[in-house]
GUDO-8772 format. One line per field, with one value per atom (N, C-alpha, C, CB): residue number from 1; y, x, z. Coordinates in steps of 0.02 Angstrom, whole numbers, plus 50000, padded with zeros to 5 digits. Glycine has a CB too. Layout:
<nodes>
k [NUM / ...];
yy [Y / ...];
xx [X / ...];
zz [Z / ...];
</nodes>
This chain:
<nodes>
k [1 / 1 / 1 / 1 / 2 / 2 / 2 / 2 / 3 / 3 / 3 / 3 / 4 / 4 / 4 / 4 / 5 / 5 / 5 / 5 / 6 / 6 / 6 / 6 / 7 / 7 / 7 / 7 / 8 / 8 / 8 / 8 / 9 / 9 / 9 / 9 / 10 / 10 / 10 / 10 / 11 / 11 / 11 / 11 / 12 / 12 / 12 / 12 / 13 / 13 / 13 / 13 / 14 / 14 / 14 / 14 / 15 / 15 / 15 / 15 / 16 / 16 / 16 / 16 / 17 / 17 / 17 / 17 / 18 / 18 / 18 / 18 / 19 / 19 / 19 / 19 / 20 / 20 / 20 / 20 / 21 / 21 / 21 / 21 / 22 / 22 / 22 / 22 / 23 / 23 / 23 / 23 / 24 / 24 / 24 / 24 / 25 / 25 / 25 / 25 / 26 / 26 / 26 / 26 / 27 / 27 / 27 / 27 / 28 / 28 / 28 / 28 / 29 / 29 / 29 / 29 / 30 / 30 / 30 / 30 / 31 / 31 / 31 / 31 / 32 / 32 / 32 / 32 / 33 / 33 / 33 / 33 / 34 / 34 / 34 / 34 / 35 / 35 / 35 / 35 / 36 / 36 / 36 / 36 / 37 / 37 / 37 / 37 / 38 / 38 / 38 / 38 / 39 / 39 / 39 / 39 / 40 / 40 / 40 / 40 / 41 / 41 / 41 / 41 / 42 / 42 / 42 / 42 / 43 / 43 / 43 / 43 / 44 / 44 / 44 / 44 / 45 / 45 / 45 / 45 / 46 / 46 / 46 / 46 / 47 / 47 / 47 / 47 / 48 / 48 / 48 / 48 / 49 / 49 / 49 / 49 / 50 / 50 / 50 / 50 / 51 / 51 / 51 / 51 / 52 / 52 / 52 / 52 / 53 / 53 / 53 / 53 / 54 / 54 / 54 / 54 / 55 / 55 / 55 / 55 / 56 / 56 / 56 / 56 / 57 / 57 / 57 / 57 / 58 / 58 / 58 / 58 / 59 / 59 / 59 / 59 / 60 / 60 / 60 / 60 / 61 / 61 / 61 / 61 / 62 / 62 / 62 / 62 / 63 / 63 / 63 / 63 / 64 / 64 / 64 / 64 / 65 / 65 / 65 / 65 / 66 / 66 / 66 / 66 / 67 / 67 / 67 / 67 / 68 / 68 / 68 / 68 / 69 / 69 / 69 / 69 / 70 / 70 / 70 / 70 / 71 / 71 / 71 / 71 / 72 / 72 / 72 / 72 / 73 / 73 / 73 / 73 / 74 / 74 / 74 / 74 / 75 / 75 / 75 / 75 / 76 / 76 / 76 / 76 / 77 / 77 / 77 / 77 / 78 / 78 / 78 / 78 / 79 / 79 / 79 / 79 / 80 / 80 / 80 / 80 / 81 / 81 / 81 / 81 / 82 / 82 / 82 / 82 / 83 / 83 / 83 / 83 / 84 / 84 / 84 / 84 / 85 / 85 / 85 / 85 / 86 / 86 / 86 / 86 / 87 / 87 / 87 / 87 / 88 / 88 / 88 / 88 / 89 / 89 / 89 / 89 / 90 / 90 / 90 / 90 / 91 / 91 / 91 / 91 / 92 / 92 / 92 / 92 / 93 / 93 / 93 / 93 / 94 / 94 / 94 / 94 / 95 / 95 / 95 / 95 / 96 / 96 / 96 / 96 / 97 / 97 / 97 / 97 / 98 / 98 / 98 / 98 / 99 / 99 / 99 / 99 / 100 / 100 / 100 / 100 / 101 / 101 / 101 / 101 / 102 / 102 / 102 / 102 / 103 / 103 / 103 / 103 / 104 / 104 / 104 / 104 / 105 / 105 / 105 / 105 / 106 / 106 / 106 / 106 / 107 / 107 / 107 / 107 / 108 / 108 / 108 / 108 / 109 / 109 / 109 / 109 / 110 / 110 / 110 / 110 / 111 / 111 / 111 / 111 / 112 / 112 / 112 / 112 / 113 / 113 / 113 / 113];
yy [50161 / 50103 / 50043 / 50091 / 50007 / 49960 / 49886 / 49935 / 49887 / 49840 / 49860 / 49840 / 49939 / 49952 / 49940 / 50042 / 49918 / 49932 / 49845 / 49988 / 49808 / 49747 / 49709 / 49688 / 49754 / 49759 / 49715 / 49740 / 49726 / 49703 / 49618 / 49722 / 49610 / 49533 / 49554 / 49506 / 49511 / 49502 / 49480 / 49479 / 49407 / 49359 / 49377 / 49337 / 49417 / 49468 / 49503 / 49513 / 49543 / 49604 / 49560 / 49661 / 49497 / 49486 / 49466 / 49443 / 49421 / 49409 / 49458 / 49392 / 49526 / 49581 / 49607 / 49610 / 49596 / 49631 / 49574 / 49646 / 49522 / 49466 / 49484 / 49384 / 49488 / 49496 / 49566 / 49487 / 49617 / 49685 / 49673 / 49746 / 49619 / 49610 / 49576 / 49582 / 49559 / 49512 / 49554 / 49479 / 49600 / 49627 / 49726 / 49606 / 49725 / 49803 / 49801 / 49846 / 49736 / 49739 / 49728 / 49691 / 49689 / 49684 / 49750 / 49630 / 49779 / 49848 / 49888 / 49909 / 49890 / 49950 / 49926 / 49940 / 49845 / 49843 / 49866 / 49761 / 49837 / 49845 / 49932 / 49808 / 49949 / 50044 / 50065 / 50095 / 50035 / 50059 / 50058 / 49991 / 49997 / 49957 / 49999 / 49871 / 50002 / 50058 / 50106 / 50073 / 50152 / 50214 / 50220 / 50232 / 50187 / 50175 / 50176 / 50103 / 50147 / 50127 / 50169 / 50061 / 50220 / 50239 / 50225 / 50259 / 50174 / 50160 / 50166 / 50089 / 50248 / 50285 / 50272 / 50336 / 50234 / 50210 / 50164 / 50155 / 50100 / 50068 / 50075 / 50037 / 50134 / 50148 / 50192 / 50179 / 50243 / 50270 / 50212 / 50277 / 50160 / 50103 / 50072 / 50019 / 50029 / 50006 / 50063 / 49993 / 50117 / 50171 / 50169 / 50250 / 50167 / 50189 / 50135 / 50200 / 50085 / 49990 / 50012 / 49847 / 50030 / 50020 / 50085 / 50015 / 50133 / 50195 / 50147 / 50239 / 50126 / 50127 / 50053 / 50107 / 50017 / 49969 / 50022 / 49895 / 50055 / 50099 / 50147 / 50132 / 50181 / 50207 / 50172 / 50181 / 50106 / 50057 / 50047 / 49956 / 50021 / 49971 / 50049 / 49923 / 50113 / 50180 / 50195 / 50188 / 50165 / 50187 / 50243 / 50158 / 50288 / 50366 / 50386 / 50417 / 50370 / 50385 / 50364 / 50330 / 50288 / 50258 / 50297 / 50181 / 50301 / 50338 / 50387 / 50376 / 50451 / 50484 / 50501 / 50482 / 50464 / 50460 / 50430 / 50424 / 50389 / 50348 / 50386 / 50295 / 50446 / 50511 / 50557 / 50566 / 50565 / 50612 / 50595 / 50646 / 50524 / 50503 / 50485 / 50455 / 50466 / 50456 / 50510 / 50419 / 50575 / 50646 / 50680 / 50712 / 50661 / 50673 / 50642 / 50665 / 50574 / 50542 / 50546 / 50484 / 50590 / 50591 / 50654 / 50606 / 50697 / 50792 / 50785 / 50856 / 50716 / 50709 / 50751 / 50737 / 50756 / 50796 / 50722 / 50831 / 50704 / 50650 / 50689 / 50610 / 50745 / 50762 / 50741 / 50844 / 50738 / 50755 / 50665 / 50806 / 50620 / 50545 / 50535 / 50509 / 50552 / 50497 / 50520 / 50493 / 50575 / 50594 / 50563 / 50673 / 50572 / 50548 / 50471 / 50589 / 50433 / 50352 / 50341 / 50316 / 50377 / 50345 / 50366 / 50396 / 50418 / 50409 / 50348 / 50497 / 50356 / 50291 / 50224 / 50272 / 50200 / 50156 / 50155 / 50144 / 50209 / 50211 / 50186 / 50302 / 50217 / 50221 / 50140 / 50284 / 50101 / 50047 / 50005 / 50033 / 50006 / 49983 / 49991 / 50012 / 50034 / 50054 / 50029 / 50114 / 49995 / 49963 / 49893 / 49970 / 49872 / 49800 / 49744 / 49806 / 49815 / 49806 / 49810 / 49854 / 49800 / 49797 / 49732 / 49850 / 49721 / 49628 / 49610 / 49561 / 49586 / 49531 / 49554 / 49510 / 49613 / 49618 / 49643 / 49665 / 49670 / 49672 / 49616 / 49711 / 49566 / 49511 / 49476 / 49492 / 49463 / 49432 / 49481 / 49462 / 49536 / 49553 / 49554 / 49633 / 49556 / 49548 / 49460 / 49572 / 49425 / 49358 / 49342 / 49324 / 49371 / 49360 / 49319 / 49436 / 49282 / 49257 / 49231 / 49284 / 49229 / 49176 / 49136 / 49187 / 49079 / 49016 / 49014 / 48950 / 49041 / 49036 / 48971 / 49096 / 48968 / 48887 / 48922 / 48799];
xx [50647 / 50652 / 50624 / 50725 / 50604 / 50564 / 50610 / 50530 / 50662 / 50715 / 50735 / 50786 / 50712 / 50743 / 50668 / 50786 / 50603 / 50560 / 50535 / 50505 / 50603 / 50587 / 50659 / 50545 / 50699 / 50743 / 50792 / 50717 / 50821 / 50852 / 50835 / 50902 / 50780 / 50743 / 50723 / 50677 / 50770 / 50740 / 50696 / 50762 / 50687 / 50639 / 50568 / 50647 / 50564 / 50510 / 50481 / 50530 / 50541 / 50531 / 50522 / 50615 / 50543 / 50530 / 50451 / 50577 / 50417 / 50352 / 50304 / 50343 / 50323 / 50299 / 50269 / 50331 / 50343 / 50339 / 50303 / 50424 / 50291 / 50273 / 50193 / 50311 / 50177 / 50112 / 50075 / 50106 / 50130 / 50099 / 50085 / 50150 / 50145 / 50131 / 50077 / 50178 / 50035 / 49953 / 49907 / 49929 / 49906 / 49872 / 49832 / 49899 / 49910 / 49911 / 49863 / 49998 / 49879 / 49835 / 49746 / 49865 / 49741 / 49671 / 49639 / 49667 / 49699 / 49656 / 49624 / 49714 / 49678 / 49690 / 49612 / 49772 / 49601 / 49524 / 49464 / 49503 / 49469 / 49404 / 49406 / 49426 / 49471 / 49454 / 49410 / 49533 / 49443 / 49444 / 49353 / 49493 / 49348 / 49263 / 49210 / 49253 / 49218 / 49212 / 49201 / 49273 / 49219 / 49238 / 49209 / 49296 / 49193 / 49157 / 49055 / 49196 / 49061 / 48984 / 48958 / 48979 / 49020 / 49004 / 48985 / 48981 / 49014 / 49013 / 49085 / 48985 / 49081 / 49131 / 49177 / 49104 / 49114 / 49150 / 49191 / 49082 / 49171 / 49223 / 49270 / 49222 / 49274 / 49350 / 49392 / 49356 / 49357 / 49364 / 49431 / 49279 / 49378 / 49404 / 49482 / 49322 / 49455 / 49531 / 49596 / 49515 / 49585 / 49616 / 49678 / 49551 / 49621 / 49645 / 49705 / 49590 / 49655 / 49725 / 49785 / 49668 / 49782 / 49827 / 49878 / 49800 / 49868 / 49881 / 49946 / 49798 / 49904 / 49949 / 49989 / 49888 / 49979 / 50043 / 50099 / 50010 / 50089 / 50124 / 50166 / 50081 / 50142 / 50154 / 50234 / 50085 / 50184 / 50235 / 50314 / 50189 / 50279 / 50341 / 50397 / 50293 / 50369 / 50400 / 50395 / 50459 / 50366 / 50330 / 50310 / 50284 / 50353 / 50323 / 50281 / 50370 / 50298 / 50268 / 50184 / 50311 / 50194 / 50124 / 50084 / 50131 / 50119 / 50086 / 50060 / 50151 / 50091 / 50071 / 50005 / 50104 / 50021 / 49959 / 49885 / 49979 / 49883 / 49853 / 49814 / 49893 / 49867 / 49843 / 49787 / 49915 / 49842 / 49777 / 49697 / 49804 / 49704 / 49653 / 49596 / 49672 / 49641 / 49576 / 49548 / 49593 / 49599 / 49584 / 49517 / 49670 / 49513 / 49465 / 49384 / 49490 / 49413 / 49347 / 49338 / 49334 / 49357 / 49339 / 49293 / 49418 / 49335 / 49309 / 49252 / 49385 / 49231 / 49172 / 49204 / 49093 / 49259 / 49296 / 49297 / 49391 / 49239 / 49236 / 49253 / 49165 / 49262 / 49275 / 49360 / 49257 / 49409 / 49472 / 49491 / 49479 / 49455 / 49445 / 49498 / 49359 / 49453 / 49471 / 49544 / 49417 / 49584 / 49652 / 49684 / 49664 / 49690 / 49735 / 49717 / 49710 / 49658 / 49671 / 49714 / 49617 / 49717 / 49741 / 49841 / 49693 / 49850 / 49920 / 49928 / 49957 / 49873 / 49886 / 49897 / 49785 / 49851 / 49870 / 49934 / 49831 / 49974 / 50039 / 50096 / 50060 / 50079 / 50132 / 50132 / 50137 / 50088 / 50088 / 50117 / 50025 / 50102 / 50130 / 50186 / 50116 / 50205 / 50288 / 50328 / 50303 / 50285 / 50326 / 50323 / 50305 / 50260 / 50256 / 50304 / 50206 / 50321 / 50367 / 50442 / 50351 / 50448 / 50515 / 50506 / 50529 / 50465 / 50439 / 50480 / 50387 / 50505 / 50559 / 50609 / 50567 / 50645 / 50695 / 50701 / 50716 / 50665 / 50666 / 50658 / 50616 / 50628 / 50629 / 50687 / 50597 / 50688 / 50787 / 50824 / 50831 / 50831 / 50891 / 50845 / 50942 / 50792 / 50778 / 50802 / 50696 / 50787 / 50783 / 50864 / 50744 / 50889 / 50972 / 50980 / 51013 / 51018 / 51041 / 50995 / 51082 / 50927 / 50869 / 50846 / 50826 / 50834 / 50799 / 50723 / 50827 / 50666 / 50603 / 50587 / 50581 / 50535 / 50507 / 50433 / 50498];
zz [50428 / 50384 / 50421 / 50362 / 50377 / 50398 / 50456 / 50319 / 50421 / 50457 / 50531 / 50412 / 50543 / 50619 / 50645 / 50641 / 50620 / 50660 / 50678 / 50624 / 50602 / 50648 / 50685 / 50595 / 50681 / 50731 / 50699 / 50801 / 50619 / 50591 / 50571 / 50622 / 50562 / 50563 / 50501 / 50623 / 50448 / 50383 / 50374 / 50347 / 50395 / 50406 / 50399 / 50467 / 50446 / 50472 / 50432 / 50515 / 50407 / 50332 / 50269 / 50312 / 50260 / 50209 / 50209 / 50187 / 50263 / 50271 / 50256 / 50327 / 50290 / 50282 / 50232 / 50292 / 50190 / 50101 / 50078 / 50045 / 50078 / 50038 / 50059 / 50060 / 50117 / 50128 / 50101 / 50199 / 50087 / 50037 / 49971 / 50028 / 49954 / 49883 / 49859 / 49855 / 49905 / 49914 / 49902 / 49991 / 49964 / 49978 / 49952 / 50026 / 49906 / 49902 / 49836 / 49893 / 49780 / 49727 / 49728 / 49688 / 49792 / 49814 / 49843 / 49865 / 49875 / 49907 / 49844 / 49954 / 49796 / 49737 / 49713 / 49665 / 49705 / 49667 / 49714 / 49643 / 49770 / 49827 / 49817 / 49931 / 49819 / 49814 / 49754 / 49798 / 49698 / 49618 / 49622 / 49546 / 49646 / 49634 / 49667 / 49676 / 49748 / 49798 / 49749 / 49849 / 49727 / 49711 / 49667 / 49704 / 49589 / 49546 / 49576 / 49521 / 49617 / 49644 / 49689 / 49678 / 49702 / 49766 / 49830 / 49762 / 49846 / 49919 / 49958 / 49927 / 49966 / 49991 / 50054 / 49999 / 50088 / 50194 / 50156 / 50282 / 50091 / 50089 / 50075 / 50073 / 50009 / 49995 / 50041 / 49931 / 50082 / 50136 / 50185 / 50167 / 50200 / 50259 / 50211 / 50277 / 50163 / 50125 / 50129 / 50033 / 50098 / 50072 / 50151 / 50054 / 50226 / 50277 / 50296 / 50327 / 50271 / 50304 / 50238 / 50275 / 50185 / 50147 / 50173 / 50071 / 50189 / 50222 / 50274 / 50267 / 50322 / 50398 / 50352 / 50505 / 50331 / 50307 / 50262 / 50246 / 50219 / 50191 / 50239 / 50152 / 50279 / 50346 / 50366 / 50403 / 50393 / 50448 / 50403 / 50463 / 50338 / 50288 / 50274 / 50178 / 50266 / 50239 / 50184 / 50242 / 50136 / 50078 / 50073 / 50066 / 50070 / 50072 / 50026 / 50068 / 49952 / 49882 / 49906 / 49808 / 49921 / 49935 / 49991 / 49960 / 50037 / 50124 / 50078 / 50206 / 50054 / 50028 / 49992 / 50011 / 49939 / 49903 / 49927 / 49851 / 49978 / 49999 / 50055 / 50013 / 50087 / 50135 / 50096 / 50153 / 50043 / 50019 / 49991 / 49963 / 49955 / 49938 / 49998 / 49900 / 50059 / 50114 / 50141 / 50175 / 50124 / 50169 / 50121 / 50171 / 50047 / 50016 / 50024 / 49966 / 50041 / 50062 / 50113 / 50054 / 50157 / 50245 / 50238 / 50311 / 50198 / 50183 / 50130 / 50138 / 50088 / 50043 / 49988 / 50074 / 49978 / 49925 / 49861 / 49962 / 49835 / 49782 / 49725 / 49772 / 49713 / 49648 / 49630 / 49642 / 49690 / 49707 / 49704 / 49788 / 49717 / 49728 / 49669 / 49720 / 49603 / 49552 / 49538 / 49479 / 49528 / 49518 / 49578 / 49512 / 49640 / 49707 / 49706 / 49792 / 49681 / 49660 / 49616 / 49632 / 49570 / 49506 / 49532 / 49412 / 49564 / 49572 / 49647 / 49585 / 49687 / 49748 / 49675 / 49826 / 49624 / 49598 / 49567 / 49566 / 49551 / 49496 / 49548 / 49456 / 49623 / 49648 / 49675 / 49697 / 49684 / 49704 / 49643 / 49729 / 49575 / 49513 / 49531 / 49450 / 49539 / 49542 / 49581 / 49556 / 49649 / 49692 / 49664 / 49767 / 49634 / 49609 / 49563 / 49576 / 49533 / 49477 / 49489 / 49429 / 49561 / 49599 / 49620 / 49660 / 49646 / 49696 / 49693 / 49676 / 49652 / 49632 / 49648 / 49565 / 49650 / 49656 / 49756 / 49592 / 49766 / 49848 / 49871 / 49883 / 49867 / 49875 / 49880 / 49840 / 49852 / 49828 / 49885 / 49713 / 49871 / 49949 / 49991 / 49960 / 50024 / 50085 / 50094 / 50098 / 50050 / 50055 / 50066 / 49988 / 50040 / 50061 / 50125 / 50077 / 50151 / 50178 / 50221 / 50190 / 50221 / 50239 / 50216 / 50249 / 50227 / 50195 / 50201 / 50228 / 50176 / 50165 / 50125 / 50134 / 50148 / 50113 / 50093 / 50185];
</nodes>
């Protein structure tokens, strides 16, 4: 869990999550766009940063999906691309549509400005 890796520092975790919730919807397009045009190293490269934050935070659903979709574009397995995006995108929806509420208890008992 993500709280023992910042050593019980909400603070920390909340910055964390705040900075996924930026960043995870920008990856999902640079991939989506990537992937559409075929310029594979890029969705390749995003796929990989969104990977190791998913990784770090424990997002398993996300790590997951995010594994397999890069393991396809490493193996040139593009046929396999467009299904393992489209669940890397659901599973990120799915966390999105929490924001608010992880937010709020991580935010518990910290004062962010």
């Amino acid at each position: 869990m993500i709280l023992n890796k910042t050593k019980n520092n909400r603070l920390l975790t909340l910055i964390i999550f705040k900075k996924l919730f930026e960043e995870f919807p920008l990856q999902i397009t640079i991939i989506k766009k990537a992937l559409e045009n075929g310029h594979y190293a890029l969705a390749e490269e995003t796929t990989h940063k969104l990977h190791g934050s998913a990784s770090f935070c424990g997002l398993m659903d996300i790590q997951n999906h995010a594994y397999a979709l890069e393991s396809c574009l490493i193996n040139r397995n593009y046929k396999a691309t467009d299904q393992n995006f489209l669940l890397l995108q659901q599973g990120i929806l799915n966390l999105t549509r929490h924001q608010k509420i992880i937010l709020e208890i991580l935010n518990q008992g910290e004062s962010i400005k």
